[in-house]
C-alpha positions as YAML, in Angstrom:
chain: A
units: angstrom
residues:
- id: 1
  name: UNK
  ca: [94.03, 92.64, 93.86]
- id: 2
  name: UNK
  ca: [97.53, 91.71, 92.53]
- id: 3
  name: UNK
  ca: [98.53, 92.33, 89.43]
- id: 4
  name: UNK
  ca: [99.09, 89.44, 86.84]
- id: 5
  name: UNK
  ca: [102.60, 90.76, 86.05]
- id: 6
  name: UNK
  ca: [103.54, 89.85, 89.25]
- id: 7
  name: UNK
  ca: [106.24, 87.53, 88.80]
- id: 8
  name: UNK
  ca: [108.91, 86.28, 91.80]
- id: 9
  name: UNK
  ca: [111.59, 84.67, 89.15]
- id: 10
  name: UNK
  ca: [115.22, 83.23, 90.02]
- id: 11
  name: UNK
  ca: [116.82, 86.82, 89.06]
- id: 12
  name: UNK
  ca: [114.33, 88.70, 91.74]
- id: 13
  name: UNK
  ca: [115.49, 85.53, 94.50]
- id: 14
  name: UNK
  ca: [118.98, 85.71, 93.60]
- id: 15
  name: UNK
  ca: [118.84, 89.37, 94.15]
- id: 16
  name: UNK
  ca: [117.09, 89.31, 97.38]
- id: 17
  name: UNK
  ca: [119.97, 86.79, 98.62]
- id: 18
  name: UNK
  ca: [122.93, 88.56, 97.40]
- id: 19
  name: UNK
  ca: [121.72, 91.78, 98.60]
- id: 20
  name: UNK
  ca: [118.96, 91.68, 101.31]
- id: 21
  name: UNK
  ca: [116.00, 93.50, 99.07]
- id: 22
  name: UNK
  ca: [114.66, 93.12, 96.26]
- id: 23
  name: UNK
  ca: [112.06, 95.93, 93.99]
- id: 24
  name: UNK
  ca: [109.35, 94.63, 91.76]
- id: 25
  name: UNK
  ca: [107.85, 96.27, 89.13]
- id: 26
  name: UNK
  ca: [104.22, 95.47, 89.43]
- id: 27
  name: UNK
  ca: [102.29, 94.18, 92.44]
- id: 28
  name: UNK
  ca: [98.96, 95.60, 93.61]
- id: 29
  name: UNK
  ca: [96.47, 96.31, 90.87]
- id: 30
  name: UNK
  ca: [95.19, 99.81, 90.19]
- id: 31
  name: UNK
  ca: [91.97, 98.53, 92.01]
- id: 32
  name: UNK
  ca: [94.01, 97.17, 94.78]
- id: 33
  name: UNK
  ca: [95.67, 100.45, 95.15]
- id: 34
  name: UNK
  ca: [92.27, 101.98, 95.16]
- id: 35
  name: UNK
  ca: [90.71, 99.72, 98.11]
- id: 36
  name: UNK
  ca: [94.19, 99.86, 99.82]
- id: 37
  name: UNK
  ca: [94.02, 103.51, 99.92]
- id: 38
  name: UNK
  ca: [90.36, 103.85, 101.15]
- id: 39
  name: UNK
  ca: [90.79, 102.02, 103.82]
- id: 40
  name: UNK
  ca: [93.44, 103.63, 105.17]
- id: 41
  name: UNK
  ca: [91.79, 107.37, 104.74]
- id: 42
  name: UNK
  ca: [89.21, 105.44, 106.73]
- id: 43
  name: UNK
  ca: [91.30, 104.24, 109.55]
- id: 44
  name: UNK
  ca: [93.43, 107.43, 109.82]
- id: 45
  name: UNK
  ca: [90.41, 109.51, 110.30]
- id: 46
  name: UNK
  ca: [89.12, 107.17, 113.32]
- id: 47
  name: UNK
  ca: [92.78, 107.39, 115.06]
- id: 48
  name: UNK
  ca: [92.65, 108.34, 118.89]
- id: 49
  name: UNK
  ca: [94.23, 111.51, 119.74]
- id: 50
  name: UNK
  ca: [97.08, 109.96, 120.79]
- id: 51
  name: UNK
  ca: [97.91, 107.44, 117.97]
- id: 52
  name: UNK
  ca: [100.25, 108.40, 114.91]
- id: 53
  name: UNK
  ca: [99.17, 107.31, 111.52]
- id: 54
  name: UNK
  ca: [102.87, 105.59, 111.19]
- id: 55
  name: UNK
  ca: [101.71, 102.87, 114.46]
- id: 56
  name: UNK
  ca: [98.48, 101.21, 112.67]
- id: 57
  name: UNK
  ca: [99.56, 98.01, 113.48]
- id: 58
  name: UNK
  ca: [97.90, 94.31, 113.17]
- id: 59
  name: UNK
  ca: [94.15, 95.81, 113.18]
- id: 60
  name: UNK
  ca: [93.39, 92.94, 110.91]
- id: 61
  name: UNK
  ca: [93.56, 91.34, 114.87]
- id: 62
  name: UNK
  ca: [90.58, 94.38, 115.27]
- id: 63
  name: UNK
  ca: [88.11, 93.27, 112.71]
- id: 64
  name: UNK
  ca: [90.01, 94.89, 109.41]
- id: 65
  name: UNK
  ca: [89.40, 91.69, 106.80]
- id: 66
  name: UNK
  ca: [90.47, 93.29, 103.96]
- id: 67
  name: UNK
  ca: [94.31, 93.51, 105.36]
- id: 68
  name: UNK
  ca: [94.02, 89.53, 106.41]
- id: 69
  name: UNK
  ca: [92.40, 89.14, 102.64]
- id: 70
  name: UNK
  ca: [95.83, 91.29, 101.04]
- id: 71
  name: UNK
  ca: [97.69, 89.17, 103.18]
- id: 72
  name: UNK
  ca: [96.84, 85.66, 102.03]
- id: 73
  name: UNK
  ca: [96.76, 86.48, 98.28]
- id: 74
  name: UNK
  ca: [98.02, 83.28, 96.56]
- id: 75
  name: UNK
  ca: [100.77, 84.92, 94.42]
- id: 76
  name: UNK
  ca: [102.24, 86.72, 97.91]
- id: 77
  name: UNK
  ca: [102.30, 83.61, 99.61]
- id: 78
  name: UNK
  ca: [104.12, 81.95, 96.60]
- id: 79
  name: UNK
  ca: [106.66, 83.72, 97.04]
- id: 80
  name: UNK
  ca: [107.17, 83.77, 100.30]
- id: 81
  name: UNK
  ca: [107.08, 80.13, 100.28]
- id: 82
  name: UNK
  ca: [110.15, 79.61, 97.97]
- id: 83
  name: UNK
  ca: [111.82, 81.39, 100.21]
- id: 84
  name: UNK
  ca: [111.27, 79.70, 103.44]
- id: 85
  name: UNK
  ca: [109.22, 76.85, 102.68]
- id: 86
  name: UNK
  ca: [105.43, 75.33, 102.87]
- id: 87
  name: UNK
  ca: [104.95, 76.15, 106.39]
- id: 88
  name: UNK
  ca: [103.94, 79.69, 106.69]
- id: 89
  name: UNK
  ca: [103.10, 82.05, 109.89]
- id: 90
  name: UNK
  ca: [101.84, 85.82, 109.50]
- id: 91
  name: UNK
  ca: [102.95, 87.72, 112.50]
- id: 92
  name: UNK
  ca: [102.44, 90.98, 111.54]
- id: 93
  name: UNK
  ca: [100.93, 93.89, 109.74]
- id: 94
  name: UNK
  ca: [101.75, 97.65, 109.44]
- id: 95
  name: UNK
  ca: [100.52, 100.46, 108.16]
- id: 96
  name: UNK
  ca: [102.76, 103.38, 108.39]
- id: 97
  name: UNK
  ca: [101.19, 106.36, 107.26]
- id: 98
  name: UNK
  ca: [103.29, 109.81, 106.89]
- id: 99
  name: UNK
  ca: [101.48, 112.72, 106.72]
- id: 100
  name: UNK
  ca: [102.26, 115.47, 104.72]
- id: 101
  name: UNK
  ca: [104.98, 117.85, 105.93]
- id: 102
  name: UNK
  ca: [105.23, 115.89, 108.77]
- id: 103
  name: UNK
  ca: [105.37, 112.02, 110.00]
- id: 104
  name: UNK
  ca: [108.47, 110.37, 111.88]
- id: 105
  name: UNK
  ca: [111.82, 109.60, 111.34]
- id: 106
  name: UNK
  ca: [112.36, 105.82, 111.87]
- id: 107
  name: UNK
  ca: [116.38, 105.64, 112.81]
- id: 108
  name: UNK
  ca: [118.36, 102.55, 111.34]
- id: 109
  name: UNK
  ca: [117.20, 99.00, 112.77]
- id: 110
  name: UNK
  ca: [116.66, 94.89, 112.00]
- id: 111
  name: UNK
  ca: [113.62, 93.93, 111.89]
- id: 112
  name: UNK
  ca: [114.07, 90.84, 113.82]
- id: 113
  name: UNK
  ca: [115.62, 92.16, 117.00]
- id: 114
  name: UNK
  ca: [113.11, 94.80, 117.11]
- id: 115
  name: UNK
  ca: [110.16, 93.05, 116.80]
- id: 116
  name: UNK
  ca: [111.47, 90.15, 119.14]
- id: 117
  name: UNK
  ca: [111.50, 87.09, 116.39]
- id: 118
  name: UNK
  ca: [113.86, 84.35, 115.35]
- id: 119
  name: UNK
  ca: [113.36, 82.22, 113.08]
- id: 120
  name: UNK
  ca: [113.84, 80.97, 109.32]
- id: 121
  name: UNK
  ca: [112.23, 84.60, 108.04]
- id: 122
  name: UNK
  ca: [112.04, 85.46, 104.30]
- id: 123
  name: UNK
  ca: [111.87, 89.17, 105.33]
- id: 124
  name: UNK
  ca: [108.95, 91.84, 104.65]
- id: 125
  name: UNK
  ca: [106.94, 92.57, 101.87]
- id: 126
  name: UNK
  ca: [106.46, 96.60, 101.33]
- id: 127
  name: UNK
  ca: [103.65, 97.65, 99.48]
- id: 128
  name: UNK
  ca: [103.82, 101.31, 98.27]
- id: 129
  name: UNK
  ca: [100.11, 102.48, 98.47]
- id: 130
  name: UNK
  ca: [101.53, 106.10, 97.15]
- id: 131
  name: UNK
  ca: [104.44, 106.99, 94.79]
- id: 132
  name: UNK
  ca: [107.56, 107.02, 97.26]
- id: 133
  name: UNK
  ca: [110.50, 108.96, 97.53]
- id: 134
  name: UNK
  ca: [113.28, 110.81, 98.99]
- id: 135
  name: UNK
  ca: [110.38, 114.11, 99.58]
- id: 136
  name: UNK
  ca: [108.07, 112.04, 101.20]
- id: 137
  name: UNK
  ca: [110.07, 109.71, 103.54]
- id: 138
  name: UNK
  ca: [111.27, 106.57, 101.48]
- id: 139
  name: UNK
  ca: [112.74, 104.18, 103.33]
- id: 140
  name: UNK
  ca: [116.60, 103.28, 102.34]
- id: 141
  name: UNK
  ca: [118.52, 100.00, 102.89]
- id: 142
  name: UNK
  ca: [122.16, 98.99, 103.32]
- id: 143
  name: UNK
  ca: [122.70, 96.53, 100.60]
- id: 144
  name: UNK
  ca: [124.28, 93.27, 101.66]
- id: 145
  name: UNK
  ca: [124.14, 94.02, 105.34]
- id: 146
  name: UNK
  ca: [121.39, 91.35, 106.17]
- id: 147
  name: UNK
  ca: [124.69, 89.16, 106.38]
- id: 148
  name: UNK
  ca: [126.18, 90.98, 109.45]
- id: 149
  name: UNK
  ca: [124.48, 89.13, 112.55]
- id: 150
  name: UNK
  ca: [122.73, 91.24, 115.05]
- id: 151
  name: UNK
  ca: [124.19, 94.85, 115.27]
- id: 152
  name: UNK
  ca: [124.43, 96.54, 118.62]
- id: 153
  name: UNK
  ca: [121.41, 98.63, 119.46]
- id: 154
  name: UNK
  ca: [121.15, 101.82, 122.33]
- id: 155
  name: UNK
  ca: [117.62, 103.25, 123.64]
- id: 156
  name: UNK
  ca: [115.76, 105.78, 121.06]
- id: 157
  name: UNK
  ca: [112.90, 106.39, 123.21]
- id: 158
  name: UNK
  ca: [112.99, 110.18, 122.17]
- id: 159
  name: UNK
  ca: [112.21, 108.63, 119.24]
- id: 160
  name: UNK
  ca: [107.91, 108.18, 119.60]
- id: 161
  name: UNK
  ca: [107.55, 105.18, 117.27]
- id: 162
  name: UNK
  ca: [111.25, 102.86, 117.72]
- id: 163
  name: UNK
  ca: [112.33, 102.96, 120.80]
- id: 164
  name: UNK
  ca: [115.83, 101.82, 119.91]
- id: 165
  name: UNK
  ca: [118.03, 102.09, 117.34]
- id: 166
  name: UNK
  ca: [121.88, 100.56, 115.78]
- id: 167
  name: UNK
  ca: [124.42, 102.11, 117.20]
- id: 168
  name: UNK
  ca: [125.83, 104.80, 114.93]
- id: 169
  name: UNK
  ca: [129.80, 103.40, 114.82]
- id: 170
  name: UNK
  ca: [128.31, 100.25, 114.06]
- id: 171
  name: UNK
  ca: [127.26, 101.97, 110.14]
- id: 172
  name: UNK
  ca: [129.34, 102.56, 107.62]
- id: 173
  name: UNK
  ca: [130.99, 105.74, 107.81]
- id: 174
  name: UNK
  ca: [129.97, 106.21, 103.82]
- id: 175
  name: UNK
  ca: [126.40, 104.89, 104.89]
- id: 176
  name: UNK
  ca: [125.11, 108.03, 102.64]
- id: 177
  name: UNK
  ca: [126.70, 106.74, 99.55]
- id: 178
  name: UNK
  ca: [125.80, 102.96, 99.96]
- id: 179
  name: UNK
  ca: [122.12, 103.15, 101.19]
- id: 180
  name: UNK
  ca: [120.03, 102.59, 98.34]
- id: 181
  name: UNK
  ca: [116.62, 104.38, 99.12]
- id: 182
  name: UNK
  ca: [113.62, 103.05, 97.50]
- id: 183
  name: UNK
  ca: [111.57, 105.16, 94.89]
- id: 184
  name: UNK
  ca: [108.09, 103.59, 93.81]
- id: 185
  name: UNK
  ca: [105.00, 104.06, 92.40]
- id: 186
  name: UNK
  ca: [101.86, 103.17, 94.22]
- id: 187
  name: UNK
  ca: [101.39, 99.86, 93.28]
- id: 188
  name: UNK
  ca: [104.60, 98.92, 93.27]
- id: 189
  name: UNK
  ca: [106.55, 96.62, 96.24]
- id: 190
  name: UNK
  ca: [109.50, 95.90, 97.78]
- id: 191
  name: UNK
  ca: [110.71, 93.08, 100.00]
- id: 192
  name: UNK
  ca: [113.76, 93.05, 102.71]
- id: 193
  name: UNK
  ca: [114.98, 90.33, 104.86]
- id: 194
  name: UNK
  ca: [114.23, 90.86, 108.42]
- id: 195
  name: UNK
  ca: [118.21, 91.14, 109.10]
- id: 196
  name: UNK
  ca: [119.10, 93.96, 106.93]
- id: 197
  name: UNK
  ca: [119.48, 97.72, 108.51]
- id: 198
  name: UNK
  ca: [117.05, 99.99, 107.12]
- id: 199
  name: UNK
  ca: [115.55, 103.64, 108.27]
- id: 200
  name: UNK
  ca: [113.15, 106.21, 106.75]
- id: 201
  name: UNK
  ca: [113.13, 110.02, 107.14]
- id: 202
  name: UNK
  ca: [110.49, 112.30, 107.71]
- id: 203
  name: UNK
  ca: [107.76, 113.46, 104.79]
- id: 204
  name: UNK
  ca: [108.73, 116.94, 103.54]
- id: 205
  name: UNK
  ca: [106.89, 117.10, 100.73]
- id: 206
  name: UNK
  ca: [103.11, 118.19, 100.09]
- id: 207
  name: UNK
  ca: [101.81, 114.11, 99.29]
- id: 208
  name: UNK
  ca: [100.80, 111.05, 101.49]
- id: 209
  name: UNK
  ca: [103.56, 108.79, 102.21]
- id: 210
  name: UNK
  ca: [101.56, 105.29, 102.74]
- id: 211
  name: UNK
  ca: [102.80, 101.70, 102.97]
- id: 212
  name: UNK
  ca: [101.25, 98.40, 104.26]
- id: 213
  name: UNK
  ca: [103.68, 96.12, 105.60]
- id: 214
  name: UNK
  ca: [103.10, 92.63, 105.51]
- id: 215
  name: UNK
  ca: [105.52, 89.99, 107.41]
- id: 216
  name: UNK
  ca: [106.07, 86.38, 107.43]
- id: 217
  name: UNK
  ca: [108.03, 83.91, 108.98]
- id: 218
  name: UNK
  ca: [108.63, 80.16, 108.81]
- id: 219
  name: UNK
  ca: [106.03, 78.07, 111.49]
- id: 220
  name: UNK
  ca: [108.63, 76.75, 112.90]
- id: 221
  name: UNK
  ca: [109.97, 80.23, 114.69]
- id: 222
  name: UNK
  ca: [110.36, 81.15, 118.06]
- id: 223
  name: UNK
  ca: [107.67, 84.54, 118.15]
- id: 224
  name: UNK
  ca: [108.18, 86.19, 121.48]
- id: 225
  name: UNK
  ca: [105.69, 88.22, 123.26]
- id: 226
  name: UNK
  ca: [104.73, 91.64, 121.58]
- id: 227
  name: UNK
  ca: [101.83, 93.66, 123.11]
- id: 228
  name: UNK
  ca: [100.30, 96.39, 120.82]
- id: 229
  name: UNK
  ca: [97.86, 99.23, 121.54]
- id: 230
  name: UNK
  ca: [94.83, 99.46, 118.91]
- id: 231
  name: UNK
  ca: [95.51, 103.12, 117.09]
- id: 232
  name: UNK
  ca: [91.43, 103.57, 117.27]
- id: 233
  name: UNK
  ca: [90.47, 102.80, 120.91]
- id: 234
  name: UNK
  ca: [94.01, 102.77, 123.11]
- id: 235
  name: UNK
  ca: [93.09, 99.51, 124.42]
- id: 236
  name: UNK
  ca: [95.97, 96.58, 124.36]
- id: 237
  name: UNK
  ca: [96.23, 93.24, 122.87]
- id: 238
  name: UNK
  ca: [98.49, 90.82, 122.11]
- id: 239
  name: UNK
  ca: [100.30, 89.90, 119.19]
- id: 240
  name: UNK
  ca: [98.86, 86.49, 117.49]
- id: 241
  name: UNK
  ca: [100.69, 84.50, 114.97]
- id: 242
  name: UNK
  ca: [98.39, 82.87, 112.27]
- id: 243
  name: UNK
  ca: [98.90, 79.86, 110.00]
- id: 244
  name: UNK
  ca: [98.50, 80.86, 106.50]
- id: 245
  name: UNK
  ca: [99.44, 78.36, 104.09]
- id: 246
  name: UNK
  ca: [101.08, 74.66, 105.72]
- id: 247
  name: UNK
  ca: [101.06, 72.57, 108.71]
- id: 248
  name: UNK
  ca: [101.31, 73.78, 111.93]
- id: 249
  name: UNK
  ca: [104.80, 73.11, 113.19]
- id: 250
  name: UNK
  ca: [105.57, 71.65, 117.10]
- id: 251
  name: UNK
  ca: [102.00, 71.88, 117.65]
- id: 252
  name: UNK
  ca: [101.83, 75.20, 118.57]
- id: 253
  name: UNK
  ca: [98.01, 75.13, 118.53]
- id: 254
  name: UNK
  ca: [97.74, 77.89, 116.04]
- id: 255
  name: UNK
  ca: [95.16, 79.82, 114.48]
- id: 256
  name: UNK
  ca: [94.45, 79.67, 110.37]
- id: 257
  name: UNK
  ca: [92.21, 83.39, 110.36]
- id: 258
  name: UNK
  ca: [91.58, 85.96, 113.21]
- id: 259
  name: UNK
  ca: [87.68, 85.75, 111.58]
...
C-alpha cells in the first residue's frame, strides 16, 4: 500500500520543524489509492441523511479494518516515531470527503485545542486520495505558526462541521500572501504538526476532493474525552486511543487493535 519511494529523510524533518508541514512526493501506491478510494465511494453511499461526507470519523472504531491496516503501515509509523519516539498512540482517523460543487468550509484552527489533546504530538499525516487544489478545497497552512502557543478561539457553530474557530485579529493581516495551500496528486501526502493554523475552503470545481487523515500522538499524552456520532447509523461512541507500535506508558490499560 505505500509506495517504496517513500522516504522521511533529515531534509523532510528539518522542514517539518522549521516550518510546521512538510509535502512528500510519493506515499500511497497506485493500488493503495485504488482501495483507498473504493472504500470511501462505499462508505459515502451508506451515510445517514444527516451525516456530511467531510465528518467520517474513526469508523475503523465501526468495523472498517482496512483504515486500522493504512494506519499501522510500517514505513508511516517510522516516521512518526522519529519524531516523537517508540511509544506510539493512534487517536484518530478522518475522512473528509468534499463533494463536488459543494462540501464545507473548515475556518482556521489547531488541531490540538480542537480535538482536546496535549501531548508530545508529531502532527497529522494527510493523505490525498484525489489530486488537490485551490478548485476543489485544498487545505492551506501558515508556515511557522505551529510555534505560536494556543491562539484564541470564538464559537463557529454556524459553521456545521468546527464549531469554533481562531479569532480573526489573531491572523496575520497578509494571511493571503503567507498561507501556503497544498496542491497534490492522489497519492501524494502531507503532514502538519497539531499546533499549526490551518483551514480549507469549499469544492468549486466539478472533481472529488478526498483525504484520509491519520493522527498520532506520543503514549504518554493526556487524550481527553471526545464523543463521535457514527456517519452510517447516528448512534454515539467514544473516542479510543490505541497502542500501535511501543509500550504502554503510565499504565493506561490500552488497547493494541479495535479487532
Amino acid at each position: 500500500m505505500i509506495s517504496q519511494d517513500f522516504v522521511y529523510d533529515d531534509t523532510a524533518q528539518a522542514h517539518y520543524r522549521e516550518d510546521g508541514y512538510h509535502i512528500f512526493d510519493n506515499c500511497l501506491t497506485p493500488q493503495g489509492v485504488d482501495t483507498c478510494r473504493s472504500n470511501i465511494e462505499r462508505i459515502v453511499a451508506s451515510l445517514h441523511a444527516d451525516s456530511i461526507p467531510e465528518e467520517i470519523i474513526c469508523v475503523h472504531q465501526r468495523g472498517e479494518r482496512w483504515l486500522w491496516d493504512l494506519a499501522v503501515q510500517p514505513q508511516i509509523l517510522d516516521m512518526i516515531e522519529r519524531t516523537i519516539g517508540p511509544d506510539i498512540l493512534l487517536w484518530s482517523i478522518h475522512i473528509l470527503a468534499k463533494r463536488p460543487g459543494a462540501g464545507i468550509d473548515v475556518p482556521w484552527h489547531q488541531d490540538a485545542p480542537y480535538w482536546n489533546v496535549s501531548g508530545n504530538m508529531p502532527g497529522a499525516v494527510w493523505l490525498a486520495i484525489d489530486d488537490v487544489d485551490e478548485g476543489n478545497g485544498s487545505m492551506s497552512v501558515l508556515p511557522g505558526w505551529h510555534t505560536k502557543g494556543t491562539l484564541p478561539r470564538r464559537d463557529s457553530r454556524a459553521n456545521n462541521a468546527f464549531n469554533e474557530e481562531i479569532e480573526p485579529g489573531a491572523l496575520p493581516e497578509n494571511i493571503d500572501d503567507i498561507k501556503v495551500t497544498y496542491r497534490l496528486k492522489g497519492g501524494q501526502m502531507a503532514t502538519h504538526h497539531t499546533m499549526i493554523p490551518h483551514s480549507s475552503t469549499t469544492n468549486r470545481s466539478e472533481r472529488w476532493r478526498r483525504v484520509i487523515v491519520l493522527r498520532y500522538i506520543a503514549a504518554d499524552a493526556q487524550i481527553g474525552e471526545k464523543t463521535y456520532v457514527c456517519p452510517i447509523t447516528r448512534e454515539p461512541f467514544d473516542r479510543e486511543a490505541f497502542l500501535v507500535r511501543g509500550r504502554d506508558l503510565n499504565d493506561q490499560g490500552r488497547r493494541q487493535t479495535p479487532f
